[in-house]
N, C-alpha and C positions, 0 to 999 in steps of 0.2 A: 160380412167383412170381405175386402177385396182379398185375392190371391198375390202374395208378398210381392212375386213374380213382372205381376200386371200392373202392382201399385208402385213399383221400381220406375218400370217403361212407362208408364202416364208420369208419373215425377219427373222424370228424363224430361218429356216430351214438356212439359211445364217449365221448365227451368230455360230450356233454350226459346220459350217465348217469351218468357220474360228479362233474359240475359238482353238484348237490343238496349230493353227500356232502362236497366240500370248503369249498361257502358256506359263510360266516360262524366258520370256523376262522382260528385267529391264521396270518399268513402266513409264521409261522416254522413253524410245524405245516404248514401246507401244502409249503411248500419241503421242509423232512425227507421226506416221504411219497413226493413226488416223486421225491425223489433215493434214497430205495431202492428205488422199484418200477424205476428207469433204474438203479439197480447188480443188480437181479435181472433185467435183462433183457441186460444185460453180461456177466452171471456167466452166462447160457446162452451164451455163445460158447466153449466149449474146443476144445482140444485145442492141439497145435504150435505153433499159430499165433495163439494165442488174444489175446494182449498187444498183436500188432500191429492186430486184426479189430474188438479192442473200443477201442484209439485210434482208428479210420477210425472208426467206429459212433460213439462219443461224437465226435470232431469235427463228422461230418454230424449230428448229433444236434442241439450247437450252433448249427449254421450255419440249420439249419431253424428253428431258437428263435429266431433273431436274423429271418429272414424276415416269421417272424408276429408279432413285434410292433406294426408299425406297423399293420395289418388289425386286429387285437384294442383297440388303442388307439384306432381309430375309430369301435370297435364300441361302446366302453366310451362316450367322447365321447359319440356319437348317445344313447347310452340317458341319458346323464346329464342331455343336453338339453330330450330328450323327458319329463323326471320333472321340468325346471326347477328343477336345480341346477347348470346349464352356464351 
């Protein structure tokens, strides 16, 4: 298993590659894309036990959605400030 550390900074580093491709799409097109690449990463969990591994995995999934919001909301604010439409 990666180092929480290292699996933050590769995540970072992910999310600003793919930030370009989702600007300026409708935020329902965004939301769909989202939520199939998070059901294709659900749908790698099988076997026996699969049903119960991808509710814990989508719960913590959530909970971590729910942590970054208010960090992303302040990120958003500052920039909006700084462009003086804040």
């Amino acid at each position: 298993m990666m180092d929480p550390v290292e699996a933050a900074l590769k995540s970072q580093e992910l999310v600003e590659r793919i930030r370009p491709i989702l600007a300026g799409n409708d935020p329902g097109v965004v939301s769909g894309a989202l939520a199939d690449l998070l059901a294709m990463l659900l749908a790698g969990h099988m076997g026996p036990d699969a049903a119960e591994w991808r509710e814990v995995l989508l719960q913590e999934h959530i909970k971590c959605v729910r942590e970054l919001i208010p960090p992303n909301e302040q990120m958003i604010m500052e920039k909006m400030q700084a462009q003086g439409a804040g």
